[in-house]
C-alpha positions as YAML, in Angstrom:
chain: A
units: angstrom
residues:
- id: 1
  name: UNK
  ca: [0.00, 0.00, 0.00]
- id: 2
  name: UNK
  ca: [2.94, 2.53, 0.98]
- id: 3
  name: UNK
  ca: [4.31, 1.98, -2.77]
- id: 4
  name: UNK
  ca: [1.36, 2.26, -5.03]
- id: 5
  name: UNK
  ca: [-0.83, 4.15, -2.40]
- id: 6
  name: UNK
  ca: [0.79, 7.08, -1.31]
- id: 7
  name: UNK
  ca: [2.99, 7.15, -4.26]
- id: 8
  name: UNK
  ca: [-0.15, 7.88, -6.44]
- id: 9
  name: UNK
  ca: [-0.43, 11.48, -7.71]
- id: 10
  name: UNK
  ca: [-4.66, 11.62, -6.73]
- id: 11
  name: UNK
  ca: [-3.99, 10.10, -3.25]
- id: 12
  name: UNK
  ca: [-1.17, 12.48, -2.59]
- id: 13
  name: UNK
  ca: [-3.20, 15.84, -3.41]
- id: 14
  name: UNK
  ca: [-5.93, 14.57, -1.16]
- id: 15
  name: UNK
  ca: [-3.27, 13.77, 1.29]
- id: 16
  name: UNK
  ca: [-1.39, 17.10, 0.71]
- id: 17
  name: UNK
  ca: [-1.51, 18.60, 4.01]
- id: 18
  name: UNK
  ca: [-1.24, 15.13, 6.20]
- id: 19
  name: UNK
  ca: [1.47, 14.20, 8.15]
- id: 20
  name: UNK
  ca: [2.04, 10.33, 7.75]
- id: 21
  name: UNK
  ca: [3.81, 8.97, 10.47]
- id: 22
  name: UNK
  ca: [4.54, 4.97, 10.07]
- id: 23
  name: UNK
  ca: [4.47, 3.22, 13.59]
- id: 24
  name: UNK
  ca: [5.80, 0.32, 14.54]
- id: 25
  name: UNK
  ca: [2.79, -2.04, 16.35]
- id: 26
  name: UNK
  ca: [5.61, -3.86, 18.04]
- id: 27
  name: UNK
  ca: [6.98, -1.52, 19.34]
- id: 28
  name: UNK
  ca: [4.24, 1.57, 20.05]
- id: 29
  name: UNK
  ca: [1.19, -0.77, 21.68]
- id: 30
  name: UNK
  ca: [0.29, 1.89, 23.88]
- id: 31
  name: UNK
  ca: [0.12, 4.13, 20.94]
- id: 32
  name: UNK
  ca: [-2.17, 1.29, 19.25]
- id: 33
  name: UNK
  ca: [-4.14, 0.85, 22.19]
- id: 34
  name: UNK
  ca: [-4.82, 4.65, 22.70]
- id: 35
  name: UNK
  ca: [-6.70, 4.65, 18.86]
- id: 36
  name: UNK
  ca: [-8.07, 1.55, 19.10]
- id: 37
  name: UNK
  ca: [-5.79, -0.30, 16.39]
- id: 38
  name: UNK
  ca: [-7.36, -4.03, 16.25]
- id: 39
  name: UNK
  ca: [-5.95, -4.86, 12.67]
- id: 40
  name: UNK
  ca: [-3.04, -4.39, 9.81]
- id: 41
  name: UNK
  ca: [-2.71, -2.42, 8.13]
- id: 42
  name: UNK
  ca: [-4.31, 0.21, 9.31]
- id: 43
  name: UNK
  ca: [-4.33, 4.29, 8.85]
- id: 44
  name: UNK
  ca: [-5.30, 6.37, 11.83]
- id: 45
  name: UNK
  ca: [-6.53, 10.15, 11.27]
- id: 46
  name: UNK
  ca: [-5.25, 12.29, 14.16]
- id: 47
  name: UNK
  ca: [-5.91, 16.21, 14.53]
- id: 48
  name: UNK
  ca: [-3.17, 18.02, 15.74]
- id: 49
  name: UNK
  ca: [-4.90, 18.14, 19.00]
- id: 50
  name: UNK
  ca: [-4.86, 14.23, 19.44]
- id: 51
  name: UNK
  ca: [-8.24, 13.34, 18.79]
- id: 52
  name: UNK
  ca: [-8.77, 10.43, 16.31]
- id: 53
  name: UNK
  ca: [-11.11, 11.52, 13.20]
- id: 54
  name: UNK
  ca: [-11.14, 8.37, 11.23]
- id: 55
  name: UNK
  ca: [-9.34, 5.48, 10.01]
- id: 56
  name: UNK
  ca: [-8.90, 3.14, 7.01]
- id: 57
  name: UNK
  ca: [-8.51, -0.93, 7.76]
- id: 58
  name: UNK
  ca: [-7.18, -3.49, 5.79]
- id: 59
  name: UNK
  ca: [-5.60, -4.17, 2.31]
- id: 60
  name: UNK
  ca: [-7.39, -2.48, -0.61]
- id: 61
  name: UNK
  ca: [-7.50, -1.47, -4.29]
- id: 62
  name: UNK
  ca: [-6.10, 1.73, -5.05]
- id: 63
  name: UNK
  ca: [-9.66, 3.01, -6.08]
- id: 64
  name: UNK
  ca: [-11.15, 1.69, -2.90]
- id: 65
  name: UNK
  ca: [-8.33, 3.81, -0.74]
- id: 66
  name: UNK
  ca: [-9.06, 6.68, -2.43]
- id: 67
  name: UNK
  ca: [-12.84, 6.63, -1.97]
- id: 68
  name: UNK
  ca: [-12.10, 5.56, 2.00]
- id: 69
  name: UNK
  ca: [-9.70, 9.02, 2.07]
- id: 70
  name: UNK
  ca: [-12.69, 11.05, 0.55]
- id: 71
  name: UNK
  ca: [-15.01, 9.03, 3.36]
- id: 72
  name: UNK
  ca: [-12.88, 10.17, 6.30]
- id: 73
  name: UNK
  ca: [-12.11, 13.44, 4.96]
- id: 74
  name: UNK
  ca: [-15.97, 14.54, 4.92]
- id: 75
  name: UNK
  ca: [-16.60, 12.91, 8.17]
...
């Protein structure tokens, strides 16, 4: 998903101005615990105050990512 995802030119301009921070579930369960992280992959949408906004589970199509990121975007 990190290859053909976020290195697609549609994702990336809806993605523009987000921050996307990879985290290791090993190694950051609190951090997984604290949004609720039950699967992999998955893509958690943070405000810069903290608060969770969405997320994306799961493997998908590229198409199907893209119409998730419009989904969370208009809550």
């Amino acid at each position: 998903m990190k290859h053909e995802a976020f290195n697609d030119a549609t994702v990336a301009k809806k993605l523009e101005k987000a921050v996307i921070v990879p985290v290791d579930a090993e190694k950051e369960r609190g951090m997984m615990k604290e949004y609720g992280v039950q699967s992999i992959p998955m893509l958690v949408f943070v405000k810069p105050d903290g608060k969770k906004f969405g997320q994306i589970a799961g493997y998908m199509t590229l198409e199907g990512f893209q119409r998730e990121v419009d989904r969370v975007q208009k809550g």
